[in-house]
ZAMARGU-4260 file (C-alpha; in steps of 0.2 Angstrom, whole numbers, plus 5000, padded with zeros to 4 digits):
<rodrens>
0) 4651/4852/5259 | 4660/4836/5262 | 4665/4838/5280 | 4654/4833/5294 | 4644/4849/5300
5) 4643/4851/5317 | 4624/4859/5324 | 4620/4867/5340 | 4600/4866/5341 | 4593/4876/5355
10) 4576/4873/5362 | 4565/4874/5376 | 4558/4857/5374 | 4573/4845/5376 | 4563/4830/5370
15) 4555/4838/5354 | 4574/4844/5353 | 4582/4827/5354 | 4568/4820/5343 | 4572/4832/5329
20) 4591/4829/5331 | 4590/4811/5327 | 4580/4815/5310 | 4591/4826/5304 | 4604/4814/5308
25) 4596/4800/5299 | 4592/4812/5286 | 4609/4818/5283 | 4624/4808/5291 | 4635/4822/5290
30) 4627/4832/5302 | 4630/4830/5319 | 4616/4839/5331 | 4621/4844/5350 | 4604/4850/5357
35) 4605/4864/5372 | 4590/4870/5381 | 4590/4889/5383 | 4603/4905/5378 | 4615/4902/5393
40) 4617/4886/5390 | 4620/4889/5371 | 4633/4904/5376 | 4641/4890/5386 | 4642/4876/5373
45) 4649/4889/5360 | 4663/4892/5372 | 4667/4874/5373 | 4664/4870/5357 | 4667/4878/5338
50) 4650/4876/5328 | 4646/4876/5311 | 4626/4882/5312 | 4615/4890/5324 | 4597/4881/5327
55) 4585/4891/5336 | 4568/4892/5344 | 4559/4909/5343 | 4554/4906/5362 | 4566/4902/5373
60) 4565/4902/5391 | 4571/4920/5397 | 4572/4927/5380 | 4570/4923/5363 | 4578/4917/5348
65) 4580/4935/5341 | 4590/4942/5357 | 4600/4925/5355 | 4604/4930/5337 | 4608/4947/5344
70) 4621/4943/5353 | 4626/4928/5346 | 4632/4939/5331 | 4641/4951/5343 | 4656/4939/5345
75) 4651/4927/5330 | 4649/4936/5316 | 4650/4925/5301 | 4641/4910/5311 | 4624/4904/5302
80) 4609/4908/5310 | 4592/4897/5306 | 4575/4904/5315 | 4566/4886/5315 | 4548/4890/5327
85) 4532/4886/5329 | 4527/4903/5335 | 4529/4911/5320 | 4521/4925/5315 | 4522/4939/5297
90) 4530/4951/5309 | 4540/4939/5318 | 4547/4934/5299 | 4548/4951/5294 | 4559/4954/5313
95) 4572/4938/5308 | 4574/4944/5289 | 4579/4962/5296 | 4590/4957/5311 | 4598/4947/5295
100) 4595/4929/5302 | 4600/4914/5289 | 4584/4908/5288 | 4568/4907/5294 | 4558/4889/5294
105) 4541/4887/5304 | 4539/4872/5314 | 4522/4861/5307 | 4512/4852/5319 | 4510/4835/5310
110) 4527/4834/5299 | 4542/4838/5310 | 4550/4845/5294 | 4568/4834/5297 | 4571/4836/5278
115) 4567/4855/5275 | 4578/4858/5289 | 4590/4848/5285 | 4594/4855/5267 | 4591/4874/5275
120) 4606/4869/5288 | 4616/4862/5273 | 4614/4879/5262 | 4617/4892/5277 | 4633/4881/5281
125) 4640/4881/5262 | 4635/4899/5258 | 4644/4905/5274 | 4657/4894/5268 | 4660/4903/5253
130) 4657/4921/5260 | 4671/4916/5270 | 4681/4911/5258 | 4677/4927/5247 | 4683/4936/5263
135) 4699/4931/5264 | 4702/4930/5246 | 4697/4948/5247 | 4708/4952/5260 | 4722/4943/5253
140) 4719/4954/5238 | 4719/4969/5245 | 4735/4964/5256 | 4741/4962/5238 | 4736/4979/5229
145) 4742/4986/5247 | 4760/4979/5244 | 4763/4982/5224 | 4774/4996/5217 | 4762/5003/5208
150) 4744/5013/5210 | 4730/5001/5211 | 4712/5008/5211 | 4696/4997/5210 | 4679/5006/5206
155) 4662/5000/5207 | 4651/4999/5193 | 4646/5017/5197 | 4664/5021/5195 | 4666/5026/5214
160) 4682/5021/5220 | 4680/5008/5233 | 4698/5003/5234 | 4715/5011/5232 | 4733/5008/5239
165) 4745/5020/5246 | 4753/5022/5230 | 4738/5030/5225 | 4743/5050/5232 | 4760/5050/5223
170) 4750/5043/5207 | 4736/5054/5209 | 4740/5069/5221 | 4725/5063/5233 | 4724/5055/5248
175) 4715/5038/5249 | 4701/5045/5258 | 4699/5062/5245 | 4696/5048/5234 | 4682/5043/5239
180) 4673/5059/5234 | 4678/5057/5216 | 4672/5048/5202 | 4683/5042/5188 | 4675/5055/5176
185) 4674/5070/5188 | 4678/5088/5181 | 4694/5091/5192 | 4703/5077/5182 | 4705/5086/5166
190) 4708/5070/5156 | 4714/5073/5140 | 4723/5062/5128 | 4740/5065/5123 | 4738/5077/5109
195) 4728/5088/5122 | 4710/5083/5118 | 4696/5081/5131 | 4692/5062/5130 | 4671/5059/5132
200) 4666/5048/5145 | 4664/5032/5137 | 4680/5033/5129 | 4690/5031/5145 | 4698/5014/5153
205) 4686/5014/5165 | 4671/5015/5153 | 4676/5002/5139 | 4680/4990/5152 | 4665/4991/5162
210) 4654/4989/5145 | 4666/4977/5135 | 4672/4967/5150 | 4689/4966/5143 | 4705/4973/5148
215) 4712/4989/5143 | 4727/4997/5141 | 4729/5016/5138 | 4737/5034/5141 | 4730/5052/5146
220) 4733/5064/5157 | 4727/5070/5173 | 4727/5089/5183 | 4732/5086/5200 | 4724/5098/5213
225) 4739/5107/5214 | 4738/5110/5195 | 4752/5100/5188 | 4747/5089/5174 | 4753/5072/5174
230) 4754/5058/5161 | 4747/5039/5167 | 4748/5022/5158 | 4732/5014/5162 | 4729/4996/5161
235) 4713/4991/5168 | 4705/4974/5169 | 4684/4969/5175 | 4679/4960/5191 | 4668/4946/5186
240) 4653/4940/5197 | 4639/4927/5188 | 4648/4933/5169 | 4645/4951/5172 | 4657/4965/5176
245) 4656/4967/5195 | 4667/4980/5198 | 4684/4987/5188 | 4701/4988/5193 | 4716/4998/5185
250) 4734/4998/5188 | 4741/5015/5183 | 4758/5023/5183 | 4764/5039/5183 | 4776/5041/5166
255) 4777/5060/5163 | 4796/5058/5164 | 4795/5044/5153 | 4785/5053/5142 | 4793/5067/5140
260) 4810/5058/5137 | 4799/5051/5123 | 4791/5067/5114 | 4808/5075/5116 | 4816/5060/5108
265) 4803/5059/5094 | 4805/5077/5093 | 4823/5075/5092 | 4821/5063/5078 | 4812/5076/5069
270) 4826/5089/5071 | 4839/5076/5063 | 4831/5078/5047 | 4834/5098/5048 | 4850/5094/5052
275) 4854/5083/5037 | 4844/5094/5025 | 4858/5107/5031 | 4870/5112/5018 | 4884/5122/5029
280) 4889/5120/5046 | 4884/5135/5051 | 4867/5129/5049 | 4872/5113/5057 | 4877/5123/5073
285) 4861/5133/5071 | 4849/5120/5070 | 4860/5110/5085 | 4857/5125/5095 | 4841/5128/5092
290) 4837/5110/5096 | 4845/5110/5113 | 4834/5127/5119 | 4817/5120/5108 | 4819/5100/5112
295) 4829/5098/5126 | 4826/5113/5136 | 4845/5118/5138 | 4840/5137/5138 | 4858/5143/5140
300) 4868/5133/5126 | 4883/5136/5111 | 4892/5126/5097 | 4909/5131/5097 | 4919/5128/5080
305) 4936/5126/5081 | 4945/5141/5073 | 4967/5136/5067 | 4968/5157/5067 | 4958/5162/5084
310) 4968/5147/5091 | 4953/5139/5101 | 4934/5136/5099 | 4925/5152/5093 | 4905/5153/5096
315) 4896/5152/5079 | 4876/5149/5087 | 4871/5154/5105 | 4854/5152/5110 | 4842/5167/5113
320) 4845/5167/5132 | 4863/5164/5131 | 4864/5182/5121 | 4854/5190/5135 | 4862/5184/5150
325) 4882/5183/5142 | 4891/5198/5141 | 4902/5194/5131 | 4904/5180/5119 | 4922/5172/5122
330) 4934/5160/5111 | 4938/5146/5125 | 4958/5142/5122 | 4958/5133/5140 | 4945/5127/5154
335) 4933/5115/5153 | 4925/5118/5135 | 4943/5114/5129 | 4946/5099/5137 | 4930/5093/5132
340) 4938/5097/5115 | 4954/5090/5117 | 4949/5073/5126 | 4933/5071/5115 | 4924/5064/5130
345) 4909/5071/5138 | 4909/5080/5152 | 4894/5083/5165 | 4896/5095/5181 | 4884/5098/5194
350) 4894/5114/5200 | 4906/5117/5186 | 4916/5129/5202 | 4923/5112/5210 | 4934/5110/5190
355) 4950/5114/5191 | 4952/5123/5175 | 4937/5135/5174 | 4938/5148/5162 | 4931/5162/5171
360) 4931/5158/5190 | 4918/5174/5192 | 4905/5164/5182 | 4885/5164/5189 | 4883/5147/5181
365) 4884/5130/5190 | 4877/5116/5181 | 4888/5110/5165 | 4885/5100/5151 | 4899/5099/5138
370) 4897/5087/5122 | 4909/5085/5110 | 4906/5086/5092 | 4923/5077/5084 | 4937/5088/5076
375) 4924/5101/5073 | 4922/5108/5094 | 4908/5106/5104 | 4889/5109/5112 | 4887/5119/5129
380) 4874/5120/5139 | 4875/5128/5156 | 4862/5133/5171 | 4863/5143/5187 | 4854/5129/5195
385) 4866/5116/5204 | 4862/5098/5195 | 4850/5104/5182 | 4854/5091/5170 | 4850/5072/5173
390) 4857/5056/5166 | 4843/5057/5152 | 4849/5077/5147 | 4867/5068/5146 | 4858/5054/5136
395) 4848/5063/5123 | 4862/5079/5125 | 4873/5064/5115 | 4863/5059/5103 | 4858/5079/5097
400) 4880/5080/5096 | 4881/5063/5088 | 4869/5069/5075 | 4877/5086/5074 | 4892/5078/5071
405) 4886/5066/5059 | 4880/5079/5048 | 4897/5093/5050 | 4903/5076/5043 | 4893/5075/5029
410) 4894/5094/5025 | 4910/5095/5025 | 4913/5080/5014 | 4900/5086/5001 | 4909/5102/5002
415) 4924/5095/4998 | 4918/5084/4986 | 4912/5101/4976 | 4927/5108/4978 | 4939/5094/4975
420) 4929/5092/4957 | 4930/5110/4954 | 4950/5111/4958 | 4953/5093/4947 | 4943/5104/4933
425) 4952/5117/4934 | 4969/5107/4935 | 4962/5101/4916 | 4964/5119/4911 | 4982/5125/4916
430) 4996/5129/4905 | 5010/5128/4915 | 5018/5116/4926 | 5022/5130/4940 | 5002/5135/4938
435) 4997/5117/4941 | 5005/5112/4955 | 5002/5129/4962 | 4984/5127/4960 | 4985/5109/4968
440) 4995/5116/4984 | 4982/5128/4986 | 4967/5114/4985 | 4976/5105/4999 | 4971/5117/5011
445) 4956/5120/5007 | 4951/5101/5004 | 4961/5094/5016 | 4961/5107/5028 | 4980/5109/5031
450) 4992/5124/5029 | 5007/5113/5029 | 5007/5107/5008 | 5019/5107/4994 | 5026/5097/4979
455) 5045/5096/4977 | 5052/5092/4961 | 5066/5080/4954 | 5083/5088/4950 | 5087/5075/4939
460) 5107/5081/4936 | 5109/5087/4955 | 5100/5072/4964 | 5089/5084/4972 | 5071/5085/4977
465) 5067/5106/4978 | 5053/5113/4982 | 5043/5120/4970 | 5026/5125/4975 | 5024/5125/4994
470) 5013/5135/5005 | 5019/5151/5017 | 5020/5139/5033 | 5028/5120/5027 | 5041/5132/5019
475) 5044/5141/5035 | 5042/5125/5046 | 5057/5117/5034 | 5067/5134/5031 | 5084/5126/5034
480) 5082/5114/5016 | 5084/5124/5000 | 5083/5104/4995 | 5084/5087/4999 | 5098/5080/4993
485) 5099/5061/4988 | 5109/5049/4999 | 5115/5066/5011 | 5123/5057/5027 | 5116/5060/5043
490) 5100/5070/5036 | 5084/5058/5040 | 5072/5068/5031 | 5081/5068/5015 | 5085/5051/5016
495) 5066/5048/5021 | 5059/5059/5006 | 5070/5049/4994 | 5065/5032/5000 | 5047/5038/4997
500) 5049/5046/4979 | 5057/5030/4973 | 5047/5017/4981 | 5034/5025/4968 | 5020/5020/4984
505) 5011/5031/4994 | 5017/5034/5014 | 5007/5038/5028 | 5013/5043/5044 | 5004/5045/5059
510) 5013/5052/5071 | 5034/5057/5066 | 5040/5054/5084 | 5036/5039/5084 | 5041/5033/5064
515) 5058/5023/5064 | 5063/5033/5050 | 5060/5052/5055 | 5069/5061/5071 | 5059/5064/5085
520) 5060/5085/5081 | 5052/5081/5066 | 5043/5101/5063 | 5028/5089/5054 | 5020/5077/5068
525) 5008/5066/5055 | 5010/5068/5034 | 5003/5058/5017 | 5015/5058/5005 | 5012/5054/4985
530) 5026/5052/4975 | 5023/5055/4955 | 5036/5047/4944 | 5046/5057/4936 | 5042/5072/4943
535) 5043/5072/4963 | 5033/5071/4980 | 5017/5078/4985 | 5017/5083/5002 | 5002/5086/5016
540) 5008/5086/5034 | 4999/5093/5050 | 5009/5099/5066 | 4996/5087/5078 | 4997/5067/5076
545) 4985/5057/5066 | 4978/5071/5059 | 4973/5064/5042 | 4957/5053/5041 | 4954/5039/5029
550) 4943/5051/5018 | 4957/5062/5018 | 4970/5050/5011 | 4957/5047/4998 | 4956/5065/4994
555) 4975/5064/4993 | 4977/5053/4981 | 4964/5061/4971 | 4975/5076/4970 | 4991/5068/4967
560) 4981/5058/4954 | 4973/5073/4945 | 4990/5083/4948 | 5002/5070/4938 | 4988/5067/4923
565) 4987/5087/4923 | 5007/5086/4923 | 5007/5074/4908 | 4995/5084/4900 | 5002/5101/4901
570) 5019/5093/4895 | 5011/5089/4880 | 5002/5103/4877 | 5019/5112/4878 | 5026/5099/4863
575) 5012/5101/4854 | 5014/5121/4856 | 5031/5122/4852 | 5028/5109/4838 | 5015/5122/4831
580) 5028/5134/4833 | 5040/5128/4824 | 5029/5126/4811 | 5022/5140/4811 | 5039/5150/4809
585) 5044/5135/4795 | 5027/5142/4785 | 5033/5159/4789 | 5051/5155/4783 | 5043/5146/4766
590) 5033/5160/4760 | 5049/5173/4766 | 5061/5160/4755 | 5050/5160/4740 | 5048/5180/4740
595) 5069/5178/4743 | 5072/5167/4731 | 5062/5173/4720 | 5070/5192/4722 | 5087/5187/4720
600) 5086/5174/4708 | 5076/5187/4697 | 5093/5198/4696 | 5107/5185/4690 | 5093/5179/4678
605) 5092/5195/4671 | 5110/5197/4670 | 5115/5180/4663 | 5100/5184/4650 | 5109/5199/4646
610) 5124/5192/4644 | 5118/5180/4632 | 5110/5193/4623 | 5127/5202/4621 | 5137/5186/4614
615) 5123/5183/4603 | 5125/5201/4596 | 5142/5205/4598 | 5153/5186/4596 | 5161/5192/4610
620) 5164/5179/4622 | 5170/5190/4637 | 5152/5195/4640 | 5151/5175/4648 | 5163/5179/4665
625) 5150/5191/4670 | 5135/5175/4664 | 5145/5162/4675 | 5148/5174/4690 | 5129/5175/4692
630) 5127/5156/4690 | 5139/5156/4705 | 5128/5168/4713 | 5112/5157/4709 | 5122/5141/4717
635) 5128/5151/4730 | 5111/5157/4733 | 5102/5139/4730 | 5114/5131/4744 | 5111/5143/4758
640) 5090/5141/4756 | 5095/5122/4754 | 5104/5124/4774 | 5090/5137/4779 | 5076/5123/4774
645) 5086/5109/4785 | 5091/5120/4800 | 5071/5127/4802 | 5067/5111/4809 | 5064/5106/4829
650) 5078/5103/4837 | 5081/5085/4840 | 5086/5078/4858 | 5094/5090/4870 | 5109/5084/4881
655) 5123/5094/4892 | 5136/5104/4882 | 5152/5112/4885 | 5151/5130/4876 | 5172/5130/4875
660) 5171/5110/4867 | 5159/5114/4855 | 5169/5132/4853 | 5184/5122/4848 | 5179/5109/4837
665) 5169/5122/4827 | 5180/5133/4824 | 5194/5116/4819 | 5181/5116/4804 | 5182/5130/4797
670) 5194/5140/4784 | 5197/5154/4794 | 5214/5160/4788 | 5222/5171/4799 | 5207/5173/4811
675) 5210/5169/4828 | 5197/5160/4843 | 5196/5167/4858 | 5188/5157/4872 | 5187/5167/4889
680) 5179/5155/4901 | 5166/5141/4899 | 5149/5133/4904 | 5139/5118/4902 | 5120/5120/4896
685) 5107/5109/4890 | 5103/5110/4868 | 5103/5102/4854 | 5123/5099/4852 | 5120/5100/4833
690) 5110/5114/4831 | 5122/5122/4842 | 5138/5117/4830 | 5129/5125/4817 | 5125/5141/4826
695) 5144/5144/4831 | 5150/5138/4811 | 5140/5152/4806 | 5142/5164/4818 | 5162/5163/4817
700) 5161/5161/4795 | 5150/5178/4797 | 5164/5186/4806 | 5176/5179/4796 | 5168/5187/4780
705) 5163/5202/4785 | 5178/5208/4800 | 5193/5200/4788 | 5202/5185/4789 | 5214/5189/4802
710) 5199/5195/4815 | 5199/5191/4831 | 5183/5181/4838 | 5181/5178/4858 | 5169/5165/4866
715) 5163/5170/4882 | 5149/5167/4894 | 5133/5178/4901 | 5125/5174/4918 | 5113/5164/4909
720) 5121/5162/4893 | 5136/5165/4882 | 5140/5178/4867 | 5150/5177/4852 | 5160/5194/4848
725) 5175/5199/4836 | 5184/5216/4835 | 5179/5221/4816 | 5168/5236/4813 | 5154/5230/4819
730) 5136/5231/4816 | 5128/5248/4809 | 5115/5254/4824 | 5103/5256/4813 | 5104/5238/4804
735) 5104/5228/4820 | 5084/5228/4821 | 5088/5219/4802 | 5101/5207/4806 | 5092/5192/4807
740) 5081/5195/4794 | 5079/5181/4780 | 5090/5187/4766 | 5096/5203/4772 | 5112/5205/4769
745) 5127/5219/4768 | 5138/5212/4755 | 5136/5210/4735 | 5140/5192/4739 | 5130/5188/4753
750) 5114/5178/4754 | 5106/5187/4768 | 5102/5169/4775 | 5118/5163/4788 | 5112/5175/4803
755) 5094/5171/4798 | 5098/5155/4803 | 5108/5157/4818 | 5091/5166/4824 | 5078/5151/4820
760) 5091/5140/4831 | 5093/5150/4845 | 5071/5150/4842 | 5070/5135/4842 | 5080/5133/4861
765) 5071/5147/4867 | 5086/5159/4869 | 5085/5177/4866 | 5097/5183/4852 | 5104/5201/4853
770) 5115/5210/4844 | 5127/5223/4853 | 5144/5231/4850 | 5160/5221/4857 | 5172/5229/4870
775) 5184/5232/4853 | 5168/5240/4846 | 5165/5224/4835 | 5150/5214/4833 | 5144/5204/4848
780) 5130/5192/4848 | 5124/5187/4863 | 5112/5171/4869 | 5102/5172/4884 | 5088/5162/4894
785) 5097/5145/4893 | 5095/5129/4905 | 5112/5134/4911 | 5120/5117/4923 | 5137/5125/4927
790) 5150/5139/4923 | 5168/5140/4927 | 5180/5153/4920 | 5194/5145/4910 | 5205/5157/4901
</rodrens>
């Protein structure tokens, strides 16, 4: 109290009441005392005048002191009050303590008490002072809880609440004064934690503050009256009064949205891991659906998948209710769901009947929810209720299709990681060029997901890339080119597909109406393109722009990769083949000419020996012409296994020939007598010039020989190959399966070996040799199954 104090002292004995005023003035300067006589004249001063303390006789004259406490605290409530008489009494005390006086000080006869009084005076003063003070912090206190956002309740130590804002019935669902009848652990409350467990008593906020004295924060739930249940964040803090816990006061809020945007996030969490332990997309889209009715409480929901044969997005997992209330499921090629598609943007209605583009107009549904899930088609969810779904469905509806979509991605790439390993296997096992690049075409629709793929080969002598694996619907989509054709004016495709086959790099074109090289009516709107040297272009298009990923051009070049190592491979395997072949047919032909040799060697032995035996018995030396013509026959015989042992090798390095030149100089060669050529037309085929040469020497000596010198031999072609005729008298039916057989032979003379030969060549080109009768009823030997480049007739 450092302010001076100001004292009315009301009396019936005004000098005993001026005495008194003077020592308590000298006993404590900061009191100043105005001294009254009577209750009128004390009503009259405390209309005049604003007083700190009351100072009050018992008997006063017309009343007493009590009855001027009495209505002293009708219009001053908060003003000290001290009883100071010398007519006191135990039921006078007891009177003031009950009316609720200040203080209560008896007046001694010989000690006027200036001190006591004084200090009683000085007390009353401060402890009203602080009460006051305690008020109006108080009141500003509650004009604060009054004004915040949020609910705030303030309990007594009994846990009675003895304060709450308005805040407190939205919070609660009571009204400030219902609240008054509860307690904080009353029955109707139905507190449980968040797992749905009673919670005891001294568990709760309210009961770990009161004993601990230390703020609190936690979360249960509440039943309101009505019977909802509600989930509150408590934080609760003490009041302190002297270092114990006067009375406790929590701040709580209502989060049962938030809270269940929490549990169906956490929840949501959960179900990723379903989705990314799924190993199809069908399970993808069944455990997406399944989330969306479970977790998110869209009841009526689809994922949609596009399908390239339905034409649009086909349902492939409805929820439960969906199947009960949809007649029918339907394949959306327009409206909403495929926009969704199309744009890849999310779309949100609160009456899907105010779209424009609404798939079935008669539809009961009004709320829509449409979620995009990439290349792959969507999530739906829909409700009869106008503006069933809020901001946080749209929030958490994206992150179900974003993980969805996440794990079709991963699906689909372990699947064609599987696959693309099984088709680069299976490439490692072909045994044709035609089967490989087959098999590859194929693979490109399946890994890569496009019907439009093909390979076109290099036509080295023509300049022309031709296709020669390519699926049903790139070769329909490019039915006008039975070709690309090398430096072809005015034709931008060709010239493009050349550009990219021997720049030997990769091309990637994203959208064909736009590329500076390709016309705008390009049939293929985006493509990867892989040249392999040597061999031609691989091709992948699509008919929509962009419509090959980075994944994909890896896969791409996988193939093209695995595809030219498989070509390499299968070419030499086919060497290596042919190689063993020849080989082969040389061991065959070895053990043939040692069985030959040693036949007809055996009979010109046997005769020379005999004709040494008849000269050494008879002298006659005319038994030796019959000796030297079988030593002819034995050199004769030596020479043509000698050319048969050469000619059974490989054929060396092929090259393109004209049938009529070769025909020509051939025939120049030979001692043919009277024997004509014949050559009726020509063509040009790829062999062994060589080989060749000696195929036609022997083929025109044998005619010579056995059809007479002045036969007649014609040269003429087949529509894959050429024959070699004469008009002698031909070949005995029944010999022709013989023909070529090592050593077989019609004549005395002949070795059996020279169309032997002729057959190991044409073997070794991989022709067909035949034997049929000419038009003059001759011999005719015809070649088929040749790389023919060009035929024109020329008589």
């Amino acid at each position: 109290m450092d302010d001076v104090v100001q004292v009315l002292y009301v009396e019936r004995d005004l000098e005993f009441a001026r005495k008194t005023a003077e020592q308590l003035e000298q006993v404590n300067n900061q009191l100043e005392v105005t001294t009254v006589l009577g209750s009128a004249s004390a009503f009259q001063a405390l209309s005049n005048d604003g007083y700190d303390c009351i100072v009050s006789e018992y008997r006063l004259s017309n009343s007493t002191g009590l009855e001027l406490f009495d209505q002293i605290q009708r219009n001053y409530p908060t003003l000290p009050f001290i009883l100071f008489t010398e007519h006191g009494s135990e039921s006078i005390a007891g009177e003031a303590v009950t009316a609720g006086v200040s203080d209560y000080l008896q007046k001694a006869k010989t000690d006027p008490q200036s001190e006591l009084l004084a200090d009683s005076i000085s007390n009353v003063v401060t402890a009203n002072e602080t009460v006051i003070e305690a008020t109006r912090e108080r009141r500003r206190f509650e004009q604060v809880l009054k004004t915040v956002p949020s609910c705030v309740v303030q309990l007594n130590r009994d846990g009675q609440f003895i304060f709450a804002n308005d805040r407190a019935e939205t919070v609660l669902g009571l009204k400030q004064s219902e609240l008054e009848e509860r307690a904080y652990n009353d029955p109707e409350w139905d507190i449980k934690d968040l797992d749905g467990n009673p919670i005891p008593d001294h568990e709760l906020p309210f009961a770990r503050v009161l004993y601990d004295g230390e703020q609190v924060q936690d979360r249960h739930t509440i039943r309101w009256p009505d019977g909802r249940k509600r989930v509150l964040a408590v934080n609760g803090a003490p009041v302190m009064n002297e270092g114990s816990v006067e009375s406790v006061v929590c701040s709580l809020t209502d989060i049962t949205d938030r809270h269940r945007r929490e549990r169906r996030l956490e929840k949501l969490h959960e179900a990723t891991h379903d989705l990314y332990d799924a190993k199809t997309k069908q399970e993808v889209a069944q455990i997406t659906s399944d989330t969306a009715d479970a977790i998110l409480d869209f009841e009526v929901n689809g994922v949609h998948f596009y399908d390239e044969q339905a034409g649009g997005l086909k349902p492939v997992a409805v929820s439960d209710r969906t199947q009960r209330v949809t007649d029918e499921l339907v394949t959306f090629d327009h409206g909403i769901a495929w926009e969704t598609f199309q744009s890849g943007e999310i779309r949100q209605y609160d009456d899907i009947h105010t779209a424009d583009n609404l798939y079935n107009p008669e539809t009961e549904f009004r709320s829509g929810l449409y979620l995009p899930l990439g290349a792959y088609g969507i999530l739906l969810a829909n409700s009869t209720q106008r503006g069933d779904f809020d901001d946080t469905d749209v929030s958490l509806g994206q992150l179900l299709a974003e993980n969805a979509k996440s794990a079709l991605d991963r699906v689909e790439r372990e699947r064609r990681l599987a696959l693309l390993q099984e088709r680069t296997s299976a490439l490692m096992q072909t045994t044709t060029t035609a089967k490989t690049v087959d098999l590859t075409v194929d693979a490109a629709a399946e890994i890569l997901g496009t019907s439009l793929s093909g390979f076109i080969q290099e036509d080295e002598r023509e300049e022309v890339l031709r296709p020669l694996s390519t699926t049903d619907a790139l070769a329909a989509e490019f039915s006008t080119y039975d070709g690309f054709t090398y430096g072809t004016d005015g034709d931008p495709i060709s010239s493009f597909l050349w550009d990219v086959y021997d720049s030997g790099t990769p091309e990637y074109v994203g959208d064909a109406s736009d590329h500076p090289a390709l016309p705008s009516d390009t049939p293929a709107r985006s493509a990867l393109l892989y040249p392999l040297e040597s061999y031609g272009l691989l091709v992948f298009a699509a008919k929509t722009p962009d419509a090959f990923d980075r994944t994909d051009k890896r896969f791409g070049w996988i193939l093209a990769s695995t595809l030219e190592t498989a070509l390499e491979r299968v070419a030499r395997e086919k060497l290596l083949r042919d190689r063993t072949q020849k080989l082969t047919r040389q061991n065959q032909q070895l053990e043939e000419f040692a069985q030959t040799v040693t036949h007809d060697l055996r009979n010109p032995l046997q005769v020379l020996r005999g004709t040494l035996d008849g000269v050494r018995k008879t002298t006659d030396v005319n038994h030796l012409d019959r000796g030297y013509r079988a030593l002819d026959r034995m050199e004769t015989l030596i020479d043509d296994v000698l050319m048969l042992a050469q000619e059974g090798q490989l054929i060396d390095d092929t090259e393109i020939v004209s049938l009529a030149s070769l025909a020509d100089d051939c025939w120049d060669v030979l001692e043919t007598a009277d024997a004509e050529l014949m050559i009726n037309d020509d063509m040009e085929f790829e062999a062994d010039s060589g080989r060749v040469r000696q195929l036609l020497e022997n083929l025109f000596a044998n005619a010579v020989t056995h059809a007479g010198t002045d036969v007649t031999v014609t040269v003429g072609t087949l529509t894959n190959g050429f024959f070699v005729s004469d008009d002698g008298p031909g070949i005995d039916p029944v010999e022709r399966d013989q023909i070529f057989t090592d050593g077989y032979t019609s004549t005395r003379s002949g070795t059996g070996f020279g169309l032997s030969i002729v057959k190991q060549i044409a073997d070794a080109h991989d022709w067909d040799a035949t034997i049929a009768e000419s038009p003059s009823g001759g011999a005719q030997i015809e070649f088929t199954g040749l790389d023919v480049a060009s035929t024109q007739t020329d008589n």
